[in-house]
DOFI-186807 format. One record per residue: residue number from 1; x, y, z of N, C-alpha, C, CB in turn. Coordinates in Angstrom, 1 decimal, decimal comma. Glycine has a CB too. Example, Ala and Ser with C-alpha at 12.3 -4.5 7.8 and 13.67 -1.06 7.14 Angstrom:
  lolo     npx     npy     npz    capx    capy    capz     cpx     cpy     cpz    cbpx    cbpy    cbpz
     1    13,2    -5,7     7,8    12,3    -4,5     7,8    13,2    -3,3     7,8    11,3    -4,5     9,0
     2    12,8    -2,2     7,1    13,7    -1,1     7,1    12,9     0,0     7,9    14,1    -0,6     5,7
end
This chain:
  lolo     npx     npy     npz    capx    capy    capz     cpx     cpy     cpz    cbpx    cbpy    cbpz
     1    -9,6    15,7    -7,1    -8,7    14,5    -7,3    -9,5    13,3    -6,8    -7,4    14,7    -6,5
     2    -9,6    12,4    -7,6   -10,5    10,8    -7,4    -9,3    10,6    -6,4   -10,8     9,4    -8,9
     3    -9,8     9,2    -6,6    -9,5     7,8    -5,8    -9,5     6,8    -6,7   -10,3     7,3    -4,8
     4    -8,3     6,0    -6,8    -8,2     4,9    -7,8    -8,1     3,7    -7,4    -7,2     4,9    -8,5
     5    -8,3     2,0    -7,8    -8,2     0,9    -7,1    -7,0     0,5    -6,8    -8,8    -0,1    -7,7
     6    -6,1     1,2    -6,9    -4,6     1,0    -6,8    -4,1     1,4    -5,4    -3,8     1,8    -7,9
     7    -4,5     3,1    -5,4    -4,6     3,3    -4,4    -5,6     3,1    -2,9    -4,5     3,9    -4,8
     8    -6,3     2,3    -3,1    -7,2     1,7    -2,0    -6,1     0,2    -1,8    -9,2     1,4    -2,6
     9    -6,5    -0,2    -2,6    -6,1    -1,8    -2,3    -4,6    -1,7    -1,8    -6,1    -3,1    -3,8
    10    -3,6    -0,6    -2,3    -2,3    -0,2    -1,8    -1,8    -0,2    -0,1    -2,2     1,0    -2,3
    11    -3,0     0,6     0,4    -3,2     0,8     1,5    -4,1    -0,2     2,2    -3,6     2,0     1,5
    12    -5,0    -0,9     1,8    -5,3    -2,1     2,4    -4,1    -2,7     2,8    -6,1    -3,1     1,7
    13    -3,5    -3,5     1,8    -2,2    -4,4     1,9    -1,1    -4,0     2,9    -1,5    -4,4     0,6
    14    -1,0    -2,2     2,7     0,3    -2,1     3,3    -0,2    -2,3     5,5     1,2    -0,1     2,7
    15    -1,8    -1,6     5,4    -2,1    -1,5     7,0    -2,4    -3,2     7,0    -3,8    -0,2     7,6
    16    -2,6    -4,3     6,1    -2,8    -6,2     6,9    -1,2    -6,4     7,1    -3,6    -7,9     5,6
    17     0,0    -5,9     6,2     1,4    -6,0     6,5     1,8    -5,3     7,6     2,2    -5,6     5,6
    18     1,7    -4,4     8,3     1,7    -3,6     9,2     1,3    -4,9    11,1     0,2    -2,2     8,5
    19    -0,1    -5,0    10,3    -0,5    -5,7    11,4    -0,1    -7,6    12,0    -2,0    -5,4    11,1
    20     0,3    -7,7    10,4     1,4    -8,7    10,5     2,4    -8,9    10,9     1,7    -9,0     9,9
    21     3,2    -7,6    11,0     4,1    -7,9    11,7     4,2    -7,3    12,8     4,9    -7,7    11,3
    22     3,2    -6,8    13,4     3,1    -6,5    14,7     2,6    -7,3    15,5     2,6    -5,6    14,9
    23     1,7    -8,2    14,8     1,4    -9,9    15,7     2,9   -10,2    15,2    -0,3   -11,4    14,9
    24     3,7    -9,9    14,6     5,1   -11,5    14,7     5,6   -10,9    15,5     6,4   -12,0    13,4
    25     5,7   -10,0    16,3     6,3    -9,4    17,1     6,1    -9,6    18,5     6,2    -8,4    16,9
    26     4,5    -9,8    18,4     4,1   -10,2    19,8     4,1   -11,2    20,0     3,1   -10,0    20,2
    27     3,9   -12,3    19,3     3,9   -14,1    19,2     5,5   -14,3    19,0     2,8   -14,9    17,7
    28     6,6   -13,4    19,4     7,7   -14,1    18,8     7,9   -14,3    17,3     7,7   -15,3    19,4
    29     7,0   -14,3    16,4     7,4   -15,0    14,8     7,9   -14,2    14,0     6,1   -15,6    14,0
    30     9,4   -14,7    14,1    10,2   -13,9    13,1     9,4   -14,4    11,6    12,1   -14,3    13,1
    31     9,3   -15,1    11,0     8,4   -15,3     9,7     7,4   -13,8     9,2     7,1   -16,8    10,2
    32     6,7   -14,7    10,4     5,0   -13,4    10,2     5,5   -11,9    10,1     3,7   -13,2    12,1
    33     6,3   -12,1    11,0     7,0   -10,1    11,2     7,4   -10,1     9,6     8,9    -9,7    12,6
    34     8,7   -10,6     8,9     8,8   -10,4     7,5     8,0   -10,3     6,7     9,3   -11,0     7,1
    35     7,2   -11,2     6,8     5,9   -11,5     5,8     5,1   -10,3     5,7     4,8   -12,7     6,3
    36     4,9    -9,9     7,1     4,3    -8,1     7,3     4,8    -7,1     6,5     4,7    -7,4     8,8
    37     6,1    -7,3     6,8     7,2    -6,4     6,3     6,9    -6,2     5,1     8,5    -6,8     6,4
    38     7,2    -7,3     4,7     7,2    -7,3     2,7     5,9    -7,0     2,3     7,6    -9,1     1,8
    39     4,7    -7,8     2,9     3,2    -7,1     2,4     3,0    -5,6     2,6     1,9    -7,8     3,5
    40     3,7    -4,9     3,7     3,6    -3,1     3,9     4,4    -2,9     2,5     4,5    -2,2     5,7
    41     5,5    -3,3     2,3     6,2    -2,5     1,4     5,6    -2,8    -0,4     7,9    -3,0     1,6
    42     4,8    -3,3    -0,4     4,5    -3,7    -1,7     3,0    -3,1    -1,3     4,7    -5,4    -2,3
    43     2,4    -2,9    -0,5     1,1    -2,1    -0,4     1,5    -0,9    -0,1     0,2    -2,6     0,6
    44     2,7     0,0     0,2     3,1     1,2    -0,2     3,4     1,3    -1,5     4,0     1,6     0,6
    45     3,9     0,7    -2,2     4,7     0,4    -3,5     3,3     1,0    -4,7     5,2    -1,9    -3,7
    46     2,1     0,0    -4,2     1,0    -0,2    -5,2     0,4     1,2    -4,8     0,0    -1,7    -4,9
    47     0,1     2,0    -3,7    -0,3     3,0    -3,3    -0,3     4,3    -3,9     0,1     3,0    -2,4
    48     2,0     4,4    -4,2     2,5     5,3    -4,7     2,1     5,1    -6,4     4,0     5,4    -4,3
    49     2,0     4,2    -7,0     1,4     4,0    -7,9     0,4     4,7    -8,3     1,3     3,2    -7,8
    50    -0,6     4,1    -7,8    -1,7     4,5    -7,9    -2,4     6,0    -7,6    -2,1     3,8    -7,4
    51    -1,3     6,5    -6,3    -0,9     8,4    -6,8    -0,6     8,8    -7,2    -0,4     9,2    -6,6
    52     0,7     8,4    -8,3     1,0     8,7    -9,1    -0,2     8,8   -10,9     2,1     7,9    -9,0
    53    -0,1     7,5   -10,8    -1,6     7,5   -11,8    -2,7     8,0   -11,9    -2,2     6,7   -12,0
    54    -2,9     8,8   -10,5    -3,7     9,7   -10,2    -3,9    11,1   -10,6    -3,6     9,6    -9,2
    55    -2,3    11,3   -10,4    -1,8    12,9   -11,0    -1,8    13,1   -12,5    -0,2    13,3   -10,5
    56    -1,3    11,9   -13,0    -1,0    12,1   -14,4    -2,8    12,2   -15,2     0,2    10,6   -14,9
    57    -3,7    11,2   -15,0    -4,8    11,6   -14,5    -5,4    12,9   -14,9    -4,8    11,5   -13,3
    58    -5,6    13,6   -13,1    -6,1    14,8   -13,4    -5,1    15,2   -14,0    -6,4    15,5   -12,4
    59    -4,2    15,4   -14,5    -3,3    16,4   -15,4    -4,1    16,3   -16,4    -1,7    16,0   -15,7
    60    -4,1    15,2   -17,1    -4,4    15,0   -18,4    -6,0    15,5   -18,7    -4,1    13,4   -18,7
    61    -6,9    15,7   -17,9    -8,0    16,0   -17,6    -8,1    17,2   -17,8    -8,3    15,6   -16,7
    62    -7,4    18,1   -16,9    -7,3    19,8   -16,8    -6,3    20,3   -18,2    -6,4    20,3   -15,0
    63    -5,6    19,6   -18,9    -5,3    19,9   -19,7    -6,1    19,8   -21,2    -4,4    19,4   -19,4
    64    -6,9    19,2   -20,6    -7,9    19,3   -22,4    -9,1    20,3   -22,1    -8,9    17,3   -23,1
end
């Protein structure tokens, strides 16, 4: 099973959202904390994706 750019950059995004909002947490900034929030959930979003496109992928591979 590869690795796809979907899945890398997925997980970039979701661990800088992660850390975003764990500085808004420590500086008080409700903002930053959301902004975290929403960057993790769309860098999990792009991740599962890109697992998914992964499987279908090798499927389609081992199948020919």
């Amino acid at each position: 099973m590869g690795v796809n750019k979907h899945q890398v950059k997925g997980r970039i995004k979701k661990l800088q959202g992660k850390g975003k909002e764990i500085a808004g947490r420590i500086v008080g900034n409700r903002k930053l904390r959301v902004k975290g929030k929403v960057q993790g959930i769309v860098g999990a979003a792009q991740a599962k994706f890109g697992d998914v496109k992964q499987v279908v992928k090798d499927s389609l591979k081992n199948s020919i």
